[in-house]
C-alpha atoms as one frame of an Amber mdcrd trajectory, in Angstrom:
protein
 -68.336  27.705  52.524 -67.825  28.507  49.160 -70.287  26.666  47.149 -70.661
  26.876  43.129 -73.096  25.078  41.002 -73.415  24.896  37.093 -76.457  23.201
  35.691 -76.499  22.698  31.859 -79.761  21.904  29.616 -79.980  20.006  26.522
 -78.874  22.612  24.401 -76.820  21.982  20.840 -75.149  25.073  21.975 -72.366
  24.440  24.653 -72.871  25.855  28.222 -70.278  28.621  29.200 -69.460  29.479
  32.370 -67.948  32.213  34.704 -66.492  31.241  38.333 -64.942  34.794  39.173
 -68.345  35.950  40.850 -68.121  33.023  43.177 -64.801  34.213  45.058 -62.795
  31.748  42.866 -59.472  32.045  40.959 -61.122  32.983  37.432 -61.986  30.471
  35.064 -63.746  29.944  32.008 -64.963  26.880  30.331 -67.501  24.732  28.839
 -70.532  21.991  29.208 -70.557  19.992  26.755 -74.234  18.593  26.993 -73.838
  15.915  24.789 -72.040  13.744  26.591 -72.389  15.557  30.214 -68.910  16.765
  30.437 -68.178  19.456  32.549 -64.407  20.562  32.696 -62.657  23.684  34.474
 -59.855  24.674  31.980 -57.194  26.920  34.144 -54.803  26.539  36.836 -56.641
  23.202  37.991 -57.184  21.185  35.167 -57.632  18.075  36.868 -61.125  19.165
  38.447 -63.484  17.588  36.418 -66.987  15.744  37.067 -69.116  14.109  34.680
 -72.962  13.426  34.416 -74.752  10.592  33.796 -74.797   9.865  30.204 -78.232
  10.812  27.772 -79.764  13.138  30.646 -80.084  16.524  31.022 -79.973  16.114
  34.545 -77.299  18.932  36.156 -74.598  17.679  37.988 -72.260  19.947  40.143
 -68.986  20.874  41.036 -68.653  21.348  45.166 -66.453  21.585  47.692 -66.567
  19.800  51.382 -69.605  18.118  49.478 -71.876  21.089  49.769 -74.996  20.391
  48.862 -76.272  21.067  45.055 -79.015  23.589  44.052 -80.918  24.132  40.456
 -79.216  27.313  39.851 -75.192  28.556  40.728 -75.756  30.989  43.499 -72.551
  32.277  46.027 -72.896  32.339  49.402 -71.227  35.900  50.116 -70.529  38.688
  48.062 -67.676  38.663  45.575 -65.342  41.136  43.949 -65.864  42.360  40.155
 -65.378  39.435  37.947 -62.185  40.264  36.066 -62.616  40.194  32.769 -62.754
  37.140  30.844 -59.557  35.363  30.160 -58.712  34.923  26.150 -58.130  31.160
  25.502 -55.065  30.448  23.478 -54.195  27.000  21.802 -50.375  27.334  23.969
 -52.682  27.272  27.085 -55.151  24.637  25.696 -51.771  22.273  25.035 -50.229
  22.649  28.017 -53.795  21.752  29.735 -55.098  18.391  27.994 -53.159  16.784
  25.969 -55.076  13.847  25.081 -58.322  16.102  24.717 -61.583  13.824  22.761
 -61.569  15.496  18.966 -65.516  16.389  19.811 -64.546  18.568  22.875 -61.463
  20.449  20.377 -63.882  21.174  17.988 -66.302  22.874  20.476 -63.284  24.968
  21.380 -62.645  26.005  18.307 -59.128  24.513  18.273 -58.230  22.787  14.761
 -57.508  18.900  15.692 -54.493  19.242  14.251 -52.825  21.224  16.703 -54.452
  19.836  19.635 -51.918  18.785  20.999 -48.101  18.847  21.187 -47.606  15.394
  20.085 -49.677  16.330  16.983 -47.327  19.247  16.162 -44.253  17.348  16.797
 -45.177  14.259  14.591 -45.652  16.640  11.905 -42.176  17.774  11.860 -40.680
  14.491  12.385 -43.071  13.288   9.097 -41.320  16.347   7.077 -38.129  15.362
   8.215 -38.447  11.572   7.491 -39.464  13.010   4.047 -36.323  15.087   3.367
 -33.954  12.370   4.850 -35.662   9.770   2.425 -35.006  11.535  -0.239 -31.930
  12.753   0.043 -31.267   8.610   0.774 -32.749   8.564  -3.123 -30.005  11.576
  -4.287 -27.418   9.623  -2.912 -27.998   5.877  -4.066 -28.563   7.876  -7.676
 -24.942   9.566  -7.628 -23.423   6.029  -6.331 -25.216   4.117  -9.276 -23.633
   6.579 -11.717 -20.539   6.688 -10.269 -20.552   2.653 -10.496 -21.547   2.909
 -13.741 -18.386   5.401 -14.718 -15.970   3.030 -12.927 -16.983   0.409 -14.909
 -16.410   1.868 -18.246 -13.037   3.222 -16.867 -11.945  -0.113 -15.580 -12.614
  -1.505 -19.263 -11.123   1.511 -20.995  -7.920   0.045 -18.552  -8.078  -3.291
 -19.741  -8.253  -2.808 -23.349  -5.146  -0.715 -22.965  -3.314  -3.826 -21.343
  -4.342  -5.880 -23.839  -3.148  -3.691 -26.904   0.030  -3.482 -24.615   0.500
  -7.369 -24.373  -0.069  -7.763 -27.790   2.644  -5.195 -29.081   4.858  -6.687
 -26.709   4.266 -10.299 -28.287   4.602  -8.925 -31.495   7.892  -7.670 -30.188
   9.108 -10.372 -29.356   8.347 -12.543 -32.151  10.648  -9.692 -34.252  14.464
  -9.807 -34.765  16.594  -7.073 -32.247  17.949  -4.709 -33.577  20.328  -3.820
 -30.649  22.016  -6.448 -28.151  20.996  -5.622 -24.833  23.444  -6.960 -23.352
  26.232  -4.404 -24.816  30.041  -5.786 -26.737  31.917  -8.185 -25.070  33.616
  -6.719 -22.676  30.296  -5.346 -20.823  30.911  -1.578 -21.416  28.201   1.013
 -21.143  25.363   0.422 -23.605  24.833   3.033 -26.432  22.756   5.746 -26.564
  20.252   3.797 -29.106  20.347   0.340 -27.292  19.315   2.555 -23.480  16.548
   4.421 -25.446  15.386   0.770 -27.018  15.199  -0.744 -22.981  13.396   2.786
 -21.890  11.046   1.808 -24.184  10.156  -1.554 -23.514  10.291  -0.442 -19.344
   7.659   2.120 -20.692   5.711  -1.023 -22.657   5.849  -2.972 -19.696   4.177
  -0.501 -17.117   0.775   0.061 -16.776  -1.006   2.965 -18.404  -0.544   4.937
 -14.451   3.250   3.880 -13.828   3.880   4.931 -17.421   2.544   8.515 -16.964
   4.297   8.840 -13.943   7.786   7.465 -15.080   7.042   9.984 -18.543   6.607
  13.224 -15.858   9.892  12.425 -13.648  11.629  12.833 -17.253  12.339   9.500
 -18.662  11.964   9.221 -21.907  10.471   6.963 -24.401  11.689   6.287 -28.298
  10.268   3.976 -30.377  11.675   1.614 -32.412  10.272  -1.298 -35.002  11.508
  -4.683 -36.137  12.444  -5.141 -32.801  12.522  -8.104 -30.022  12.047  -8.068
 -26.513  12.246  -9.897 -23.448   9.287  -8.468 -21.513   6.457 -10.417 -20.020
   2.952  -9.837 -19.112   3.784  -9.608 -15.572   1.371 -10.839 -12.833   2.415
  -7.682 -10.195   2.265  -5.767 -13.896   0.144  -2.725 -11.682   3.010  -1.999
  -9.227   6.478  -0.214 -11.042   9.266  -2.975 -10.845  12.056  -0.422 -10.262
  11.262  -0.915  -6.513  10.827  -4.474  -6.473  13.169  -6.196  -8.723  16.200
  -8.265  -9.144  18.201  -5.573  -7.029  17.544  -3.269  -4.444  19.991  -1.278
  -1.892  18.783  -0.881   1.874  21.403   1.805   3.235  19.251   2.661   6.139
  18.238   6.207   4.831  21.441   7.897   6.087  22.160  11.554   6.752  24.470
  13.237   4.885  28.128  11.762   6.183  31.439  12.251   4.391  33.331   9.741
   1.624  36.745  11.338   2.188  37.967   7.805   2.924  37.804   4.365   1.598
  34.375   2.216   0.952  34.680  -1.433   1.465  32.529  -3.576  -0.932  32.394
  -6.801   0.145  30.694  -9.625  -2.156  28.068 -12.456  -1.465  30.328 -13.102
   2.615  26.941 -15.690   3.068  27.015 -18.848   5.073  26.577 -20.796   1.951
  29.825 -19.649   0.098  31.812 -20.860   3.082  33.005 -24.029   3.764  30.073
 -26.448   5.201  27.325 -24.115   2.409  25.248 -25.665  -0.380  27.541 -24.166
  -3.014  30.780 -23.450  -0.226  34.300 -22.281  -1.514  37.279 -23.466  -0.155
  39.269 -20.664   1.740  36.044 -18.553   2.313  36.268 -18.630   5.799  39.991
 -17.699   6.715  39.228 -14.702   3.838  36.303 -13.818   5.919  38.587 -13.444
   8.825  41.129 -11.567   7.171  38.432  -8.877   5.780  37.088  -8.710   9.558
  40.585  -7.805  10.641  41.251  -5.140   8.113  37.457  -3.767   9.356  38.277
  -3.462  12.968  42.644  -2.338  11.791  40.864   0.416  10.214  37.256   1.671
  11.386  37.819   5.367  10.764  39.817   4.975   7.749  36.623   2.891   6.187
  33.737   5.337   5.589  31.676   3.048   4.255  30.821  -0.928   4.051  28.859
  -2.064   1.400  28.005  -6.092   1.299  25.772  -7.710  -1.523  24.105 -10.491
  -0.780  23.586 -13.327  -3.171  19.197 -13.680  -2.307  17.181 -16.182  -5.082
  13.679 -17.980  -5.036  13.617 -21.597  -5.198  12.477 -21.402  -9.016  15.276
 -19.187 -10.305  17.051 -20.008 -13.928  20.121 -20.783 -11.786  18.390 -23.701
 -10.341  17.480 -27.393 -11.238  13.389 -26.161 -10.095  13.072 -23.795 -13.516
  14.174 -26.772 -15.932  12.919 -30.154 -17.186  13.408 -32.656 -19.252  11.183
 -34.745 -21.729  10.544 -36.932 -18.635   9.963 -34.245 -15.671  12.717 -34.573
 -14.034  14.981 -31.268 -13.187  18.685 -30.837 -14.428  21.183 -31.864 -11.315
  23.515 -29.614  -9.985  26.452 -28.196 -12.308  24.778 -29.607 -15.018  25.521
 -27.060 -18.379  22.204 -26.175 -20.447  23.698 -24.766 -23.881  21.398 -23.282
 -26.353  21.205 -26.111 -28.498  20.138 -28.148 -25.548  16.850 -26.004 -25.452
  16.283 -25.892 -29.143  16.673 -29.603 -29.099  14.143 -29.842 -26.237  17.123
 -31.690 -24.163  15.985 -28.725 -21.244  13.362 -26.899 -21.239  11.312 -24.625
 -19.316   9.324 -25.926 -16.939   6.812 -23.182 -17.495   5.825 -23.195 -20.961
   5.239 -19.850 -20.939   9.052 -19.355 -20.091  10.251 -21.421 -22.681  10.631
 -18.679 -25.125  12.447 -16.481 -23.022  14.901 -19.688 -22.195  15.689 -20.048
 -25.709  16.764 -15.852 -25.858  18.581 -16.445 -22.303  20.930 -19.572 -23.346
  21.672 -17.638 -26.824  22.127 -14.319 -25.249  24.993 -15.680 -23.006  26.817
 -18.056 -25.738  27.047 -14.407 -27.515  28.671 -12.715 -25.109  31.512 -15.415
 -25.306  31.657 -16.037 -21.659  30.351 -19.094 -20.568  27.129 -21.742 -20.917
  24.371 -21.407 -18.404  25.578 -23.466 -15.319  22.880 -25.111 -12.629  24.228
 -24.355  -9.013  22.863 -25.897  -5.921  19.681 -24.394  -4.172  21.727 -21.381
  -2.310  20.942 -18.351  -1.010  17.466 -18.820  -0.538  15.689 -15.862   1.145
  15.133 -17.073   4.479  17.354 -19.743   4.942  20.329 -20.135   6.757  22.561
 -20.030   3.772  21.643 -17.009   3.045  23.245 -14.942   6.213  26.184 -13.517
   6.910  29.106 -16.088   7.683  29.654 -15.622  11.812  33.649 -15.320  10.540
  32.392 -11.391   9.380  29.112 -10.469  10.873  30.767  -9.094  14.348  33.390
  -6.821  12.643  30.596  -5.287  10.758  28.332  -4.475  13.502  31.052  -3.204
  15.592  32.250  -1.271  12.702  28.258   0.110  12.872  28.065   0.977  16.209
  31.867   2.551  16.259  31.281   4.890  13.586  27.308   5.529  13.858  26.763
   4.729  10.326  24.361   1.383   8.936  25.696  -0.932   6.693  24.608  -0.829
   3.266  23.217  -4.021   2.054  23.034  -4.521  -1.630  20.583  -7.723  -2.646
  20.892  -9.260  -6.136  19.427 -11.911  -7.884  16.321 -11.946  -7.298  14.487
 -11.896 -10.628  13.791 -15.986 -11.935  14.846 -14.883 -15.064  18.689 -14.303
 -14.849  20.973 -14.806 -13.418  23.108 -11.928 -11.582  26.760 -12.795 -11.024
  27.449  -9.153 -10.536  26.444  -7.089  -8.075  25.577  -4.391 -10.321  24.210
  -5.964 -13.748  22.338  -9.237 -14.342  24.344 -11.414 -16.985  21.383 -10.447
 -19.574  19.457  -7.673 -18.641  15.710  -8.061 -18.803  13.512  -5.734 -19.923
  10.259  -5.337 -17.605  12.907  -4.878 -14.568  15.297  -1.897 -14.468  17.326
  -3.242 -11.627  18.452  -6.025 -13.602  20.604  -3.122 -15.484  23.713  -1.156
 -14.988  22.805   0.349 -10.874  24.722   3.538 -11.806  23.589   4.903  -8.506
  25.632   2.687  -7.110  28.481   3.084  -9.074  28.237   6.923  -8.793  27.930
   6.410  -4.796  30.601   3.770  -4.540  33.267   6.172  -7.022  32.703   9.130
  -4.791  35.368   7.557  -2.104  38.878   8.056  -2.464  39.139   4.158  -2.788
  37.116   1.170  -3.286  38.547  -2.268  -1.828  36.666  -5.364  -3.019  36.811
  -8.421  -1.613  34.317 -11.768  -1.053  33.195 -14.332  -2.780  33.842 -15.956
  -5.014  36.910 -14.670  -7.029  35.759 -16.871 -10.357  32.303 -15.448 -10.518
  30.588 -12.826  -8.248  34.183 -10.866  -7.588  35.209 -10.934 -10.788  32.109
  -9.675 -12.864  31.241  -6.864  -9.926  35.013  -5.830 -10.197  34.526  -5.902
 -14.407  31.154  -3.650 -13.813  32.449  -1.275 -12.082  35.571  -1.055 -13.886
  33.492   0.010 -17.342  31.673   2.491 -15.409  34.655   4.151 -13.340  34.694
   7.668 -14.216  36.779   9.233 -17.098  39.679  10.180 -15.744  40.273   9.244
 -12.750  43.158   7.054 -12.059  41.854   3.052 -12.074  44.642   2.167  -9.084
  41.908   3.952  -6.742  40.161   0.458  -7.155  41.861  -2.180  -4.512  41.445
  -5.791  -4.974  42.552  -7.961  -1.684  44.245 -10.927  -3.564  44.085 -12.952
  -0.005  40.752 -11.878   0.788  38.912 -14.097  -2.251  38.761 -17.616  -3.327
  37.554 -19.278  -6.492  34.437 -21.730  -7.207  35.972 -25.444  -7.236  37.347
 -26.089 -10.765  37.234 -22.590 -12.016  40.991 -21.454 -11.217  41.581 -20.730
 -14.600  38.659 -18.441 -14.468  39.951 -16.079 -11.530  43.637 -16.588 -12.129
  42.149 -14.660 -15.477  40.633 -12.030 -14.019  43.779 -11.000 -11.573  45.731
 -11.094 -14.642  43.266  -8.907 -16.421  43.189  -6.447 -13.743  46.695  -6.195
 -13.543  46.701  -5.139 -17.115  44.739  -2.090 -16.910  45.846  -0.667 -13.795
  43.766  -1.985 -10.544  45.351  -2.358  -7.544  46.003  -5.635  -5.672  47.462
  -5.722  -2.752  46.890  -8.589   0.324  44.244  -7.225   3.588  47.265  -6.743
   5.738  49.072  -4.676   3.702  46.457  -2.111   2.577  47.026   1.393   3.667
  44.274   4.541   3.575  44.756   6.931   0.593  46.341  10.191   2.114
C-alpha cells in the first residue's frame, strides 16, 4: 500500500510539500498551520483533511486508512520526482473557487482575481458604468430637444396669431374687388384671383403656406381690403382637400373622351317625390335619364353625378339662424340683408354673425335672389341623401358594362354657403378653394365631344351648373356641344318662372335642348 504522510509544525512559514516521490500523480501544495489546513491542489482537488484547530499536532492524508507515522516515508521505491509543477492563477480558478482570502494570500494570488466570479463582476461593474451613463447622454439630448420644441411650438403660435389678427383687420376693411365676379358669373379677373390666392395663403398655416408657395401658387398682396376668412378650427390641415367640394372618380386609368359625358345633377332621394325638399316630375325624369344610359352605354364615356351633401348647421338651414327669441327661421322662410342688420335673423353663432351680414349682401348684389331656408335635405348619411332607386341601377350597369367608375361630384358642404352649382358656391369663401370655380372639372368635363345635363332641379341646381359651365366653355368651340334634356328636369314648386328663364336663356346663346329620347351621339 501506498502510504503518504505530511506533518506540519507551528511555523509562520507555510509547509510545502512534494507527493511525486511517493508513486503519486505529482502534486504540490501547502499547510497552512494556522488553521491546520492541509489541501492537495491538482487533478483531485476535493482531497482535503483538516486538523484540529490551535495544535500543532500532524494530521495525515492516507489511503485504505493506513496507519500515520511522524515523518512521510514511501513504502517502495519511486521514480524521479518530475519537476515541480508552476502554479498559475487559470489553474488556481478552475480548482477552488470559493477559496478563504487567508489561504489566496499564502498563494500569492491577489484576492481580486481569486476567482472567476471576482473577474466577471468586475466587468459587469464597468459595464453597468458605461450603460449608466450613456442613460445620462441620452436623457441630456431629450431635455434639449424638449426644450427646442418648445420654443418652436411658440415661434408657431405667435405666427397664427399675427395671422388672425391681419385677417380681422381684413375684414373690418372695405373690398376692393367682388369676389363673387359681374352678374352674369363670368371668370373672375386677374386682380380679384390674385386677391383670393392671397387670403387662401392668409388662411393656411405657416407649413401649408410654404408648401402651396413651392407647387407655384402665388401670393399678391393687397391693402384696404375685406375678407371672408375665419380662424378655422382644422386651420393645420390645407382645406383644398376637405372642403365644400370634392370629386371621387375612383382614380381611373387613362380611358378615352371621344364620346359624350353625362352630368347628371343632385338625382337624390330627397329631390324626388316623397323627399324633404321633393320636385314634382323627378322621378319619371329619373327614368327617362336611366333609359337614355342603358339606349346608349358605349356612346356615353363618362357619367358624372353631383350630389347635393350638407351638415345639419348649414346657412341653407333653419339650425344656423335665430331670432331675438331662439327660435330658428321655418322652412322657405327669406332672410334679406336688412333682416340681419335689423337683428330680425341672426347668426346663431355669434362669431358667424359677421360673415352673415357679408353673405345676405353679397347675394342681393349679384341681383339674383334673397337667401332662401330649405328643409333639412341631403344630410350626409341619411336616406335623402342617396341615389333615387328610379337611376341607381342604370348607373351601375352602365359601370360594370363599360369597366369605368362613376364619378361622383359632392357639393355643399361648407356651413357657410350655399352651393346651387355644382361647380361654384353662390359666394365664394375665402379659407376654402373648392368653394370656387372647379376648373378641373370644367377642363375634364369640355374634353368630350358633348356634355348632356340633366337632374334636378331645373330652377336651381340645373340651371346655375349649366350657367357655370357655360362662362367657362372654351373659346371657340361651338356652345351647341352642350345638351340640355328639356324632359329630363323639373323645377322647385313655385319657381317656374325661374327655369322657364333659364331654357329661354340658353336658347339665346346657342345650347342645345333636345328631349332624352331624341338625343343622338356626336359623329
Amino acid at each position: 500500500k501506498n502510504i503518504v504522510k505530511v506533518t506540519a509544525s507551528a511555523s509562520s512559514e507555510p509547509a510545502k510539500f512534494n507527493l511525486g516521490s511517493a508513486g503519486l500523480p505529482t502534486q504540490s501544495g501547502t499547510v497552512d498551520t494556522s488553521r491546520n489546513i492541509v489541501r492537495n491542489i491538482g487533478q483531485n482537488p476535493s482531497t482535503e483533511t483538516f486538523g484540529t484547530s490551535g495544535t500543532t499536532a500532524a494530521k495525515s492524508t492516507t489511503t485504505k486508512n493506513a496507519p500515520s507515522s511522524s515523518t512521510a516515508r514511501v513504502a517502495r521505491s519511486a521514480p524521479p520526482a518530475s519537476p515541480k509543477p508552476t502554479f498559475t492563477h487559470v489553474q488556481y480558478q478552475r480548482s477552488h473557487r470559493n477559496l478563504d482570502p487567508l489561504v489566496s494570500s499564502y498563494l500569492g494570488v491577489p484576492t481580486q482575481v481569486t476567482t472567476q466570479e471576482g473577474l466577471l463582476g468586475g466587468n459587469r461593474a464597468k459595464a453597468l458604468a458605461s450603460k449608466q451613463r450613456e442613460i445620462e447622454d441620452h436623457r441630456a439630448k431629450q431635455l434639449q430637444l424638449t426644450r427646442e420644441s418648445r420654443e418652436a411650438v411658440e415661434t408657431l403660435k405667435a405666427q397664427v396669431r399675427e395671422l388672425k389678427e391681419q385677417n380681422e383687420a381684413l375684414t373690418h376693411e372695405n373690398s376692393l374687388f367682388k369676389l363673387q365676379g359681374d352678374e352674369q358669373r363670368g371668370s373672375p379677373s386677374p386682380k380679384v384671383e390674385a386677391f383670393q390666392e392671397t387670403q387662401r395663403l392668409r388662411a393656411m398655416t405657416p407649413l401649408a403656406a410654404k408648401l402651396s408657395k413651392t407647387t407655384g401658387s402665388k401670393a399678391v398682396d393687397y391693402h384696404k381690403q375685406k375678407t371672408n376668412s375665419f380662424p378655422l378650427t382644422s386651420q393645420h390641415i390645407p382645406h383644398g382637400s376637405m372642403g365644400a367640394a370634392a370629386v371621387l372618380d375612383g382614380c381611373p386609368v387613362k380611358e378615352d373622351h371621344d364620346d359624350a359625358a353625362l352630368f347628371i345633377i343632385d338625382p337624390q332621394n330627397d329631390f324626388h317625390e316623397g323627399g324633404s325638399l321633393g320636385v314634382d316630375g323627378a322621378t319619371a325624369d329619373s327614368q327617362r335619364i336611366a333609359e337614355l344610359i342603358r339606349r346608349h352605354p358605349f356612346q356615353i364615356d363618362h357619367i358624372f353625378v353631383s350630389l347635393d351633401t350638407h351638415h345639419r348647421v348649414h346657412i341653407a338651414h333653419g339650425g344656423f339662424w335665430t331670432d331675438s327669441d331662439g327660435q330658428s327661421p321655418p322652412p322657405f322662410t327669406k332672410i334679406s340683408h336688412a333682416d340681419v342688420v335689423s337683428g330680425k335673423w341672426k347668426a346663431r353663432e355669434p362669431e358667424l354673425q359677421r360673415w352673415a351680414l357679408e353673405y345676405t349682401s353679397s347675394l342681393e348684389e349679384g341681383g339674383r335672389f334673397t337667401h332662401m331656408i330649405w328643409p333639412y335635405h341631403c344630410l350626409i348619411g341619411s336616406p335623402g341623401h342617396a341615389v333615387s332607386p328610379a337611376l341607381l341601377p342604370a348607373l351601375d350597369e352602365w359601370s360594370e358594362k363599360r369597366g369605368r367608375a362613376v364619378t361622383w361630384a359632392l357639393k355643399g358642404q361648407n356651413n357657410r354657403t350655399e352651393m346651387y352649382s355644382a361647380l361654384r358656391a353662390e359666394v365664394p369663401v375665402s379659407d376654402d378653394p373648392a368653394t370656387h370655380l372647379n376648373m378641373q372639372l370644367v377642363e375634364t368635363l369640355a374634353s368630350h365631344s358633348q356634355v348632356i345635363i340633366c337632374g334636378e332641379a331645373k330652377s336651381h341646381c340645373v340651371n346655375f351648373t349649366t350657367r357655370d359651365l357655360l362662362s367657362a366653355w372654351p373659346k371657340g368651340r361651338p356652345v351647341s356641344d352642350i345638351c340640355l334634356l328639356e324632359d329630363a328636369t323639373s323645377p322647385v314648386a313655385g319657381c317656374d318662372a325661374e327655369a322657364d328663364q333659364f331654357f329661354d336663356d340658353m336658347r339665346a346663346v346657342g345650347v342645345t335642348l333636345v328631349k332624352a329620347a331624341d338625343w343622338q351621339p356626336k359623329r
